[in-house]
MARNUMI-551137 format. One record per residue: residue in one letter; x negated, y negated, z of N, C-alpha, C in turn. Coordinates in pm, whole numbers, padded with zeros to 5 digits, always signed. Each point is the difference from the previous one (the first is absolute). Layout:
N
AXYZXYZXYZ/...
***
This chain:
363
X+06500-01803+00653+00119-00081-00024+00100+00084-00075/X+00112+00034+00028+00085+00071-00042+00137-00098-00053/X+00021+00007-00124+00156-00065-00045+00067+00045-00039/X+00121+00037+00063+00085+00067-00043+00203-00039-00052/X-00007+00063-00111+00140-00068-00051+00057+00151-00038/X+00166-00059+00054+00050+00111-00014+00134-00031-00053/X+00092+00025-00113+00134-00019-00080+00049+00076+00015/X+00077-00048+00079+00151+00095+00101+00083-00014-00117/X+00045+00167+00030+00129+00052-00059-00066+00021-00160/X-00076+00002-00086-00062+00041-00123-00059+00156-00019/X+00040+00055-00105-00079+00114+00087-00015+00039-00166/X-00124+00115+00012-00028+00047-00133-00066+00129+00015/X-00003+00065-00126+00000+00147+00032-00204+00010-00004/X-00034+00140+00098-00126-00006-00025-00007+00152+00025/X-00119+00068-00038-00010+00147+00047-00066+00017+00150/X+00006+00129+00014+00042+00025+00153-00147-00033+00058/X-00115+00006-00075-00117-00052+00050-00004-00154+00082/X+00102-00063-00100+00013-00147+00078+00095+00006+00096/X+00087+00095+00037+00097-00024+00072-00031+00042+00140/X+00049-00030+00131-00026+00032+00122+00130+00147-00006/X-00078+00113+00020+00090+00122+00044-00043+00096+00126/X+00134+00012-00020-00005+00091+00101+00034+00137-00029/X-00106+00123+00014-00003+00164-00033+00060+00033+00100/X+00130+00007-00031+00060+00134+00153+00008+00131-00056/X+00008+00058+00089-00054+00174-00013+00070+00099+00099/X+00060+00114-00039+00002+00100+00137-00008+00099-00104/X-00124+00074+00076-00073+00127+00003+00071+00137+00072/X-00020+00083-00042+00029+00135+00067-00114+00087-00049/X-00078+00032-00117-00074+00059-00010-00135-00026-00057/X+00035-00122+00004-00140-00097-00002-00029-00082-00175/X+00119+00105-00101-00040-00047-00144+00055-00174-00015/X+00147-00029+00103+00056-00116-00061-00162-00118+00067/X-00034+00032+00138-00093-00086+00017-00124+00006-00078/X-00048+00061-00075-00078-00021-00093+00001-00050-00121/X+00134-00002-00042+00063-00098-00103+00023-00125+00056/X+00029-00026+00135+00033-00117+00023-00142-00066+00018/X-00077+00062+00029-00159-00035+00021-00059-00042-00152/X+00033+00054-00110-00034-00042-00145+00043-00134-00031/X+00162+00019+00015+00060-00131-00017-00048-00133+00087/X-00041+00026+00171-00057-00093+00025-00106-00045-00061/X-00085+00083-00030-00148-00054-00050-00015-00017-00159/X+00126-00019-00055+00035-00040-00156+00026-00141+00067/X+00097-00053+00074+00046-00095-00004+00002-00084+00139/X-00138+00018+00060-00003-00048+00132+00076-00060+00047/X+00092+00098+00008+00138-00022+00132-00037+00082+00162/X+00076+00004+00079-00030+00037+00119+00118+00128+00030/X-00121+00076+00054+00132+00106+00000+00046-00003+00164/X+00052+00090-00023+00118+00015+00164+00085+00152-00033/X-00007+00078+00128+00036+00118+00000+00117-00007+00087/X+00100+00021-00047+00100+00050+00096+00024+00123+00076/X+00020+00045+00135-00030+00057+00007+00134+00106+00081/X-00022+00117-00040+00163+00091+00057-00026-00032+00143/X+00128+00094+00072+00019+00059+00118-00058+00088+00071/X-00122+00097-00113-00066+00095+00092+00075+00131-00020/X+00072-00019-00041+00091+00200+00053-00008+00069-00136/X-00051-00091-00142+00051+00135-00099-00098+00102+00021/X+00045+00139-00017-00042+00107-00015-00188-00010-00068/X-00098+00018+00020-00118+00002-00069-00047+00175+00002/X-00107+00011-00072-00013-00064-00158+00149+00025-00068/X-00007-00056-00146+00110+00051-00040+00055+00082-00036/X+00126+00042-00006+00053+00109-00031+00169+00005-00002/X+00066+00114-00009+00131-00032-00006+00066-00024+00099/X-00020-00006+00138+00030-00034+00116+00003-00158+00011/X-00106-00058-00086-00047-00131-00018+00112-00076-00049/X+00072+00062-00135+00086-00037-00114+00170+00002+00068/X-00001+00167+00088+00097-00008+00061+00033-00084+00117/X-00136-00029+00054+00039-00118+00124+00035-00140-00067/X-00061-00054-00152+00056-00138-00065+00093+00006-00013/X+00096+00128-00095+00122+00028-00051+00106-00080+00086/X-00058+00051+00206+00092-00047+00068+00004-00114-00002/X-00131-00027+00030+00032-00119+00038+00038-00126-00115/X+00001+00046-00121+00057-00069-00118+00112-00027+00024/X+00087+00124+00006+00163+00031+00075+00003-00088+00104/X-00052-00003+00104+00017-00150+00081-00003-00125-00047/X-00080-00023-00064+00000-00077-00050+00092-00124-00089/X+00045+00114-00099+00134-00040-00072+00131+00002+00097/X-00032+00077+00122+00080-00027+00073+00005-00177+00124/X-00084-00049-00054-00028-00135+00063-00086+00025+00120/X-00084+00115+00043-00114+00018+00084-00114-00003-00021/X-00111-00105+00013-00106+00004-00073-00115+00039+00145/X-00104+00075-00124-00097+00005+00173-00083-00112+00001/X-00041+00031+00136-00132-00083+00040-00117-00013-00089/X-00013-00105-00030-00194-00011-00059-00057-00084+00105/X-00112+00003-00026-00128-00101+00094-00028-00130-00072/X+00036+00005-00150-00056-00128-00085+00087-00112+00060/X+00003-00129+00015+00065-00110-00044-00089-00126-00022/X+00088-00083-00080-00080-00121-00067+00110-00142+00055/X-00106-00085+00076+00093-00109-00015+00054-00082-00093/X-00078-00016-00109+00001-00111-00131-00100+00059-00083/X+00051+00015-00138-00061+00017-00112-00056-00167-00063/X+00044-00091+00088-00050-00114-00075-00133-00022-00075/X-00109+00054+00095-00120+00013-00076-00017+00053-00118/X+00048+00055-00022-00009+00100-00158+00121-00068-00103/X-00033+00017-00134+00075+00003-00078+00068+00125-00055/X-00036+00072+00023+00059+00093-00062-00045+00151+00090/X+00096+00117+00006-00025+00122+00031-00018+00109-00064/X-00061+00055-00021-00029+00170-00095+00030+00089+00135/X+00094+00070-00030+00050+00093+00100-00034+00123-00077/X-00074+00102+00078-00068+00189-00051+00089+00044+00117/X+00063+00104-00064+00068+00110+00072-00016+00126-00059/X-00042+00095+00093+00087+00136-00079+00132+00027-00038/X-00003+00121-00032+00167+00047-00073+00001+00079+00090/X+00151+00041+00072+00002+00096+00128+00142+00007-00065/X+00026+00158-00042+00096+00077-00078+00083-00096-00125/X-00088-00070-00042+00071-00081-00108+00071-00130+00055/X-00053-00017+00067+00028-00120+00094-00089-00120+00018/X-00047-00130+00088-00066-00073+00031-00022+00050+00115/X-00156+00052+00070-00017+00059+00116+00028-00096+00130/X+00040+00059+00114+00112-00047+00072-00018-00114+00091/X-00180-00006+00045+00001-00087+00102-00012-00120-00136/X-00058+00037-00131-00024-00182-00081+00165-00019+00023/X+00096+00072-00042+00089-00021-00055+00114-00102+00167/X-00109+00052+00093+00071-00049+00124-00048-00178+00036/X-00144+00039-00045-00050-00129-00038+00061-00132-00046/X+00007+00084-00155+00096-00116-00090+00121-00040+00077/X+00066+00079+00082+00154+00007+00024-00042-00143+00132/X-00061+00013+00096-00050-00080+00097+00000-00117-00019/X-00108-00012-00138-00072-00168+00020+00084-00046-00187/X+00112+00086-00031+00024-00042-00117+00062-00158+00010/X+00023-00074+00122+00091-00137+00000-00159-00097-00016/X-00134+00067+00044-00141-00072-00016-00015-00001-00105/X+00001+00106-00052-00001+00053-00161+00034-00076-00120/X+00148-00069+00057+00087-00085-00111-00079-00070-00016/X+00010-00066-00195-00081-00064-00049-00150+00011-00074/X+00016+00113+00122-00171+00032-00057+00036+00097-00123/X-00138-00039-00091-00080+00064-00083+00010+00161+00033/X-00007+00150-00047-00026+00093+00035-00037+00070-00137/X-00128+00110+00041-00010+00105-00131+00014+00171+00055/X-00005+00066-00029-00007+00141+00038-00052+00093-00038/X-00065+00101+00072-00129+00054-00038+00089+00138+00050/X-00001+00154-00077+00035+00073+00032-00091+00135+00039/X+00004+00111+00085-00096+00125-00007+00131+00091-00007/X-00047+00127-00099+00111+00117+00047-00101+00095-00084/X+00079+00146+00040-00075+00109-00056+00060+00031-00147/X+00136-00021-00041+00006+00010-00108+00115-00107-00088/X+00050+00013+00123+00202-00044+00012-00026-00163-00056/X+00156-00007-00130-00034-00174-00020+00036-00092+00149/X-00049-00159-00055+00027-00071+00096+00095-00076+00009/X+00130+00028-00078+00097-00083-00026+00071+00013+00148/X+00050+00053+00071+00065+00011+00111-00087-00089+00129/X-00174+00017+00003-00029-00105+00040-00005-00176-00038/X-00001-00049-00108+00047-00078-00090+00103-00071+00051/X+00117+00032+00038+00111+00038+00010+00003-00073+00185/X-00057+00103+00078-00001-00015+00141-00090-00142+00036/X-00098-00031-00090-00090-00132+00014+00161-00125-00045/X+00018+00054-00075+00107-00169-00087+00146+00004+00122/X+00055+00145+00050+00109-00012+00099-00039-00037+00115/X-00171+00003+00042-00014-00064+00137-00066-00161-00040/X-00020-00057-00056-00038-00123-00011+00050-00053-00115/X+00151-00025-00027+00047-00086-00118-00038-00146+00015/X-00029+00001+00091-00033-00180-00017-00129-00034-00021/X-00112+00116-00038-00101-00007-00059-00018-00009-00140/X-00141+00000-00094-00005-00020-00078-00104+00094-00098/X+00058+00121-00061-00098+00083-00040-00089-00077-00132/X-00120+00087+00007-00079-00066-00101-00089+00147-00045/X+00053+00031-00155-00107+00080-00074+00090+00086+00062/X-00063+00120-00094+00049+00152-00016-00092+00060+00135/X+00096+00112+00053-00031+00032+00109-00122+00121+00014/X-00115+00000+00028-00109+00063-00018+00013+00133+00036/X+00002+00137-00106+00011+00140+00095-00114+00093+00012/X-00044+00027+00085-00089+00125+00018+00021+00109+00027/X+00025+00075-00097+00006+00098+00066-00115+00108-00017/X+00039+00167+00047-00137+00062+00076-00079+00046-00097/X+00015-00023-00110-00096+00010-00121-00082-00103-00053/X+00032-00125+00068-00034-00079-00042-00085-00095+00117/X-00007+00078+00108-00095-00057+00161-00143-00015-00068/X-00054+00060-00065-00172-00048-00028+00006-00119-00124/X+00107-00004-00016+00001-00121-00091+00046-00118+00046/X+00018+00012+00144+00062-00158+00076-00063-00120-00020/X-00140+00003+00003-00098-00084-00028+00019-00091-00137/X+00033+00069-00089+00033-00031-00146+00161-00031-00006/X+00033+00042+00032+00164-00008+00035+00029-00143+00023/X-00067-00037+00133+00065-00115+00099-00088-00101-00080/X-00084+00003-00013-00079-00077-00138+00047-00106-00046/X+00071+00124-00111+00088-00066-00100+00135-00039+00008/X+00060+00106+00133+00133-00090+00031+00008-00154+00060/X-00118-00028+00059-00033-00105+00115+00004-00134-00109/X-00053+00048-00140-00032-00121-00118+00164-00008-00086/X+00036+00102+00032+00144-00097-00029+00082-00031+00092/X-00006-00053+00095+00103-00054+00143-00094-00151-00049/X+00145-00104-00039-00029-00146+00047+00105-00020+00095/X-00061-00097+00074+00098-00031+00121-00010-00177-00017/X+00156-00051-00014-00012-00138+00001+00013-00062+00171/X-00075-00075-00001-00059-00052+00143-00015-00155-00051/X+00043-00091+00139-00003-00125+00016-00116-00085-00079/X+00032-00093-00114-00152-00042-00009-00085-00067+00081/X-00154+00022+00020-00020-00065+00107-00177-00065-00038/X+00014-00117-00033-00171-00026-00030-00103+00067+00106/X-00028+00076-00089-00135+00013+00124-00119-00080+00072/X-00002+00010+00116-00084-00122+00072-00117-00056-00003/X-00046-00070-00056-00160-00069-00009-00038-00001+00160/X-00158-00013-00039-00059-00015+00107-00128-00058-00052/X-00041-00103+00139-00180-00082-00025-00060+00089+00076/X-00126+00083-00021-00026+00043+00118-00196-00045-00019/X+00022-00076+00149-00161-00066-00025-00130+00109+00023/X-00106-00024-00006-00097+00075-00071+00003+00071+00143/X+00021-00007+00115+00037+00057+00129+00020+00054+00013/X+00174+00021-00087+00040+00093+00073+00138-00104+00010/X+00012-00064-00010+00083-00066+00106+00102-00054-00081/X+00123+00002+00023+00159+00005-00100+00045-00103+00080/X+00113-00078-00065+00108-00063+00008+00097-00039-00087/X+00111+00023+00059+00112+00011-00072+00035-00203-00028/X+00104+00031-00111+00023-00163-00043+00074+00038-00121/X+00056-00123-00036+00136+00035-00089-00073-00149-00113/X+00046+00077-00129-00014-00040-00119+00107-00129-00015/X-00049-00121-00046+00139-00114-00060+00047+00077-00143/X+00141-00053+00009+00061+00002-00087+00059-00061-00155/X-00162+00034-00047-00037-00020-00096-00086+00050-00124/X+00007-00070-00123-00077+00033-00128-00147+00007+00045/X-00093-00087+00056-00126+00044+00055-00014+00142+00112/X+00066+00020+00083-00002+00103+00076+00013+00107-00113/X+00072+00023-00031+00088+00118-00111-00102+00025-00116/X-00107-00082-00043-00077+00009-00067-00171+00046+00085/X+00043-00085+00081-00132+00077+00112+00021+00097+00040/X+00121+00093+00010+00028+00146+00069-00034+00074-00121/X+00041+00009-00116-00020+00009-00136-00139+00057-00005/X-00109-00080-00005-00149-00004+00054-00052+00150+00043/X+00078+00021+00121-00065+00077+00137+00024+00154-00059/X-00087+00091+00035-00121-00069+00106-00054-00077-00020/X-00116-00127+00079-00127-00006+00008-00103-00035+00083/X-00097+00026-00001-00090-00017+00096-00098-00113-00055/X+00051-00098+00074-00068-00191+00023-00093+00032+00061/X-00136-00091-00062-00125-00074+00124+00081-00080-00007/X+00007-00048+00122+00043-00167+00043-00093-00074+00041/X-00025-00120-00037-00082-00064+00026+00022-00108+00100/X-00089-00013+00116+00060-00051+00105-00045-00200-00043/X+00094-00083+00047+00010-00135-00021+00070-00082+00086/X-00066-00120+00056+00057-00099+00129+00029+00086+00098/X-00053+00137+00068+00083-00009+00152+00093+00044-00005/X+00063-00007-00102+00171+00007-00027+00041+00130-00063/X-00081+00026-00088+00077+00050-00171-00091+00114-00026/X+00057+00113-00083-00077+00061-00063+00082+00007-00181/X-00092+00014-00103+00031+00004-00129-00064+00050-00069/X+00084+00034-00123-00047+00110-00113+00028-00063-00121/X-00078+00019-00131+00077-00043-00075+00036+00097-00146/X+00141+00018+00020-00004+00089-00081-00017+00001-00176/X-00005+00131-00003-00074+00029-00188+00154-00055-00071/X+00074-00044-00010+00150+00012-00012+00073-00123+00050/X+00075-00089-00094+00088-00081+00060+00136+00014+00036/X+00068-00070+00111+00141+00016+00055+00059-00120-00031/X+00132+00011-00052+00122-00072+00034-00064-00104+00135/X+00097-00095-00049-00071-00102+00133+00128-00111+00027/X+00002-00064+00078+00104-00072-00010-00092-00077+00178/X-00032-00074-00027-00096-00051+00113+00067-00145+00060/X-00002-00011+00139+00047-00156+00075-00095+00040+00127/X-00009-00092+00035-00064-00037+00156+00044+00040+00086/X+00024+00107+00103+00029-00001+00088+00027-00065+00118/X-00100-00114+00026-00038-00060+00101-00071+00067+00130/X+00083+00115+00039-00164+00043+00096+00044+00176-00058/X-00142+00045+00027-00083+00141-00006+00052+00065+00103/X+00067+00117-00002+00003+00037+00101-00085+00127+00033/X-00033+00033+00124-00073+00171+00007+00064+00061-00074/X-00056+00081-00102+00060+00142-00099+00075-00048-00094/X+00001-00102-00037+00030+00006-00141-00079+00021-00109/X+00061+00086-00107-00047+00039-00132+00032-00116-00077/X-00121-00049-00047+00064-00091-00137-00076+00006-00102/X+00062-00073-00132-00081+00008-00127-00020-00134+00013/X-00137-00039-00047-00061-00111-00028-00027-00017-00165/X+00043-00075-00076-00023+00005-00133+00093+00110-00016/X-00065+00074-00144+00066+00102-00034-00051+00150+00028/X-00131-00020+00076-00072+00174+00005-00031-00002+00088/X+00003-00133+00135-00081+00029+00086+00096+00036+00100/X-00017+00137+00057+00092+00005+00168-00114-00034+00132/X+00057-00045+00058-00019-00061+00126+00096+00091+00135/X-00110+00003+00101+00025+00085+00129+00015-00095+00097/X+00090-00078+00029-00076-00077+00139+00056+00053+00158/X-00108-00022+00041-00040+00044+00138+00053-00109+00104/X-00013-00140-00051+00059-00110+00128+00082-00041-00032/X+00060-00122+00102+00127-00091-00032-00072-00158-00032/X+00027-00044-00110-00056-00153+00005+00044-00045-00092/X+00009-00130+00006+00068-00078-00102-00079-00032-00183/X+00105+00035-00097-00104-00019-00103+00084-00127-00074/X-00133-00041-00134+00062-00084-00089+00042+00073-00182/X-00050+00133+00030-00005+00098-00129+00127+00083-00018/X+00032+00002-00151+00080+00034+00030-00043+00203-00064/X+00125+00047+00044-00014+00170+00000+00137+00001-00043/X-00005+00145-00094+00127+00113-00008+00025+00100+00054/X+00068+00054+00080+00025+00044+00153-00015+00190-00052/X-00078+00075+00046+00014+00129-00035+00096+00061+00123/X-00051+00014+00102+00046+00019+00111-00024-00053+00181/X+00056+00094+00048-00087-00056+00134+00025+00149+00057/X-00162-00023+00119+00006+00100+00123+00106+00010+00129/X+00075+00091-00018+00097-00032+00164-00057-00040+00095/X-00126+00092+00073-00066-00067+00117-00125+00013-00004/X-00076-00165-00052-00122-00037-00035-00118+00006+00163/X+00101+00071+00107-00091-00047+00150-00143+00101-00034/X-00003+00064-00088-00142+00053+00015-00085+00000-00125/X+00102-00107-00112-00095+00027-00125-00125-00061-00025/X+00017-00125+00084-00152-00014-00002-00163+00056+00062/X+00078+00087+00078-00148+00124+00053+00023+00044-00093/X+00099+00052-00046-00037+00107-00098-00098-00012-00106/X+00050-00125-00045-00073-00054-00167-00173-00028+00016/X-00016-00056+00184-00086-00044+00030-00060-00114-00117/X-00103-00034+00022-00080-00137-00018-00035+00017-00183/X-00001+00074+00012-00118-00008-00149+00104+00048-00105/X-00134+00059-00140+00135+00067-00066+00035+00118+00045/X+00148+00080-00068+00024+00097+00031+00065+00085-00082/X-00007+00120-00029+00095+00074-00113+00120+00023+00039/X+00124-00050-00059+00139+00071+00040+00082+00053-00083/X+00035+00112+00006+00090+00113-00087+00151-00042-00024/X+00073-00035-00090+00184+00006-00002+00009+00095-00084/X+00080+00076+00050+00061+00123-00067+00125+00027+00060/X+00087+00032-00114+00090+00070+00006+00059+00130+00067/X+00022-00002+00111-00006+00130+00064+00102+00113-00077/X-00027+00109+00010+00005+00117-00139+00107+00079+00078/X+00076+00055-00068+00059+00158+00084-00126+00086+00064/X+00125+00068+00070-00053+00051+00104-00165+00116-00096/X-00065+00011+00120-00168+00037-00054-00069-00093-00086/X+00050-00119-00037-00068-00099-00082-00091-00098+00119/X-00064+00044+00075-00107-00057+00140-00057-00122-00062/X-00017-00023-00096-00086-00106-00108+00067-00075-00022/X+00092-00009-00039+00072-00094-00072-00018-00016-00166/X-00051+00112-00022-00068+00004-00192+00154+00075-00059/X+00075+00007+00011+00132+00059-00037-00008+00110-00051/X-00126+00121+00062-00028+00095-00047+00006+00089+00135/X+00012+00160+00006-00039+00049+00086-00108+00099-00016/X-00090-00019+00077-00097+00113-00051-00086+00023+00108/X-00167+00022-00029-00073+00066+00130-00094-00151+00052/X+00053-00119-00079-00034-00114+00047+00063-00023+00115/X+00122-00002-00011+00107-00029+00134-00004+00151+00152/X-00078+00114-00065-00041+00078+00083-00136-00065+00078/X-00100-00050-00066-00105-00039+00049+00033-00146+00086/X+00086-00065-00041+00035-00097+00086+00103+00044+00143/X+00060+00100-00033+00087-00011+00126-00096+00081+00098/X-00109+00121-00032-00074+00042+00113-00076-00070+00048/X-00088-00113-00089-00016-00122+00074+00036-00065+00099/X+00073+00007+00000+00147-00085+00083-00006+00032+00128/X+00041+00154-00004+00001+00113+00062-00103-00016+00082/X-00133+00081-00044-00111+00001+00034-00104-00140+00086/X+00065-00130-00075-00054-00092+00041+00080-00104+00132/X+00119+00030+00011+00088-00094+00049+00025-00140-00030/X-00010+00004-00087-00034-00163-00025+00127-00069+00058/X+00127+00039+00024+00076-00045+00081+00102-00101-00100/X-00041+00003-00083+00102-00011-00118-00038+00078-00147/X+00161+00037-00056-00062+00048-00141+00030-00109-00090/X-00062+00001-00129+00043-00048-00138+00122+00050+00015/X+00113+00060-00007+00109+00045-00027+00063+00102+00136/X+00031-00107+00066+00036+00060+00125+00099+00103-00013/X+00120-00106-00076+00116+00081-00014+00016+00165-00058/X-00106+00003-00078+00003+00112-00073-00113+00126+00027/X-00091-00050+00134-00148+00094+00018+00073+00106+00074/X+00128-00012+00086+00084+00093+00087+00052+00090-00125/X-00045+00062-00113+00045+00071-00076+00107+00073+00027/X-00025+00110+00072+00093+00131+00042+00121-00063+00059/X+00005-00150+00054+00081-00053+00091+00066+00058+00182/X-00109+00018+00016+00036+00084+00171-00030-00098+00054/X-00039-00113+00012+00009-00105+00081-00118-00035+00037/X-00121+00093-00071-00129-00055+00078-00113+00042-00130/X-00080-00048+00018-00096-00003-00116-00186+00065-00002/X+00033+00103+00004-00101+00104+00008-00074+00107-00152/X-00012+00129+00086-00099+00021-00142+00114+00112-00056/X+00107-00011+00081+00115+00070-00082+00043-00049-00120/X+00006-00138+00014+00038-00123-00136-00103+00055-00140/X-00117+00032+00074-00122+00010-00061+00032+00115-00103/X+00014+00113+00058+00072+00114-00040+00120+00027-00099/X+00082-00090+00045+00119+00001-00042-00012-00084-00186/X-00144-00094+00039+00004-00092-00140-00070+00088-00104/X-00094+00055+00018-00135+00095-00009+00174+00108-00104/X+00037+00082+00024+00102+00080-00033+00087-00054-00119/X+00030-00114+00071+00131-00084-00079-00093-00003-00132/X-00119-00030-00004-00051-00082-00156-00063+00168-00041/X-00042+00064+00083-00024+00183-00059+00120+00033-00098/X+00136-00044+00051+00099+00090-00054+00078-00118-00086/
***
């Protein structure tokens, strides 16, 4: 059972661990993608490589520098080249950390073609900046990030690496990653019932002092005790706010409080003479009664967690590893925390997620 509430237009600041990002990156000699690779796995964001045209000069050298020079000079001349990257919508993400090299004291040319592209996507958004160079400051890149996306929004001092400082990226991106807050929409995070199965459904909380005090609660994991055909109940260690009338009939999936501790699951529709204080209800009760089946049964509400929180314990750790290879491994065909077992976010939920969580809580 998943409930979810969300307060449009509120927004509050959080660090980049809570925030959905996005690591963009362009590489030439492999150091900015290894910084961008730190920063992802500081702040499980998703990276994305942009990628040139193919023609600069390799390996590097001054042929390399003299072929940017030009094409810099084009550039400012209103000719930009070709890249391979594009993005339809940054909507998914809150925020961007853009890694570039420095190419002659500059912002290197295909990011900088990048920014220039999708800077009208750009507007609005959140942005931070991550720099590589061999010695040269980064003020001129600085500079080329804020003239191609003014309608963005920088956040935090702009991160520099340079070539004395490559074996220290690890430590570097670290500690830059813990000071980036990014304010993002507030958004309750989603409860969920999930029966001893396996088996989830979503349903929305009433709007009220008993609900708000029962979310309060969660996690927890109920025996329910099965009663009439109908019902399953718990009674909790803890009393709620109550404000109780008759309904007149029961419907499939409603949550209610009975008294002051007891919640109630019901499974059918039938008419009662008792009265209840309404916790919530299930959106679509067509399968909750297989689920709950006949007898008693244990059912979990929890709070579903940021992303790698698989549990719902508002923690991330090698608990939520052992549950998502489960998952994995077992098919069970639903998770405890659907929304969030797609870790890496590529659209599918494998032992890359696995990988990707395994890292995130290493670093």
């Amino acid at each position: 059972m998943l409930f979810v509430f969300i307060l449009q237009g509120m927004m509050h600041a959080v660090p980049a661990s809570d925030a959905r990002l996005l690591v963009l990156y362009y590489t030439y000699s492999g150091v900015t993608e290894t910084l961008a690779q730190a920063i992802a796995d500081n702040c499980g964001g998703t990276l994305l490589e942009v990628v040139d045209h193919g023609n600069y000069p390799r390996p590097e050298s001054s042929t390399t520098y003299n072929y940017a020079n030009n094409e810099r000079s084009q550039i400012d001349a209103g000719v930009w080249p070709e890249i391979k990257t594009k993005v339809d919508s940054f909507d998914q993400w809150d925020a961007v950390i853009i890694c570039t090299p420095l190419w002659n004291g500059k912002m290197a040319n295909p990011m900088l073609t990048f920014l220039h592209n999708h800077a009208s996507k750009l507007a609005g958004k959140q942005v931070a900046l991550a720099v590589t160079s061999w010695s040269s400051g980064i003020a001129n890149v600085v500079n080329d990030a804020h003239n191609q996306l003014p309608g963005s929004t920088f956040v935090g001092d702009a991160l520099h690496i340079s070539y004395n400082d490559r074996l220290k990226i690890p430590t570097m991106s670290s500690q830059w990653v813990g000071t980036l807050d990014f304010e993002v929409e507030a958004v309750d995070r989603p409860m969920m019932l999930v029966v001893e199965n396996n088996k989830t459904f979503t349903a929305t909380l009433a709007d009220n002092a008993t609900a708000e005090a029962f979310k309060a609660l969660l996690p927890l994991t109920l025996d329910m005790t099965e009663l009439n055909g109908n019902e399953k109940y718990n009674y909790l260690s803890t009393s709620l706010p109550k404000n109780a009338v008759n309904p007149g009939t029961i419907h499939a999936g409603d949550i209610m409080l009975y008294g002051s501790s007891c919640v109630v699951l019901f499974y059918e529709t039938f008419a009662t003479s008792y009265t209840y204080t309404r916790i919530g209800a299930v959106d679509d009760p067509t399968e909750l009664a297989q689920a709950l089946g006949s007898g008693n049964v244990t059912v979990r509400f929890m709070i579903e967690g940021k992303p790698g929180d698989i549990n719902g314990d508002n923690e991330v750790n090698v608990s939520d590893v052992n549950l998502l290879i489960n998952y994995i491994l077992l098919d069970t065909g639903g998770s405890p925390a659907p929304g969030y077992a797609d870790f890496n976010q590529d659209g599918e939920v494998n032992i890359a997620d696995v990988n990707a969580l395994i890292n995130y809580i290493l670093n």
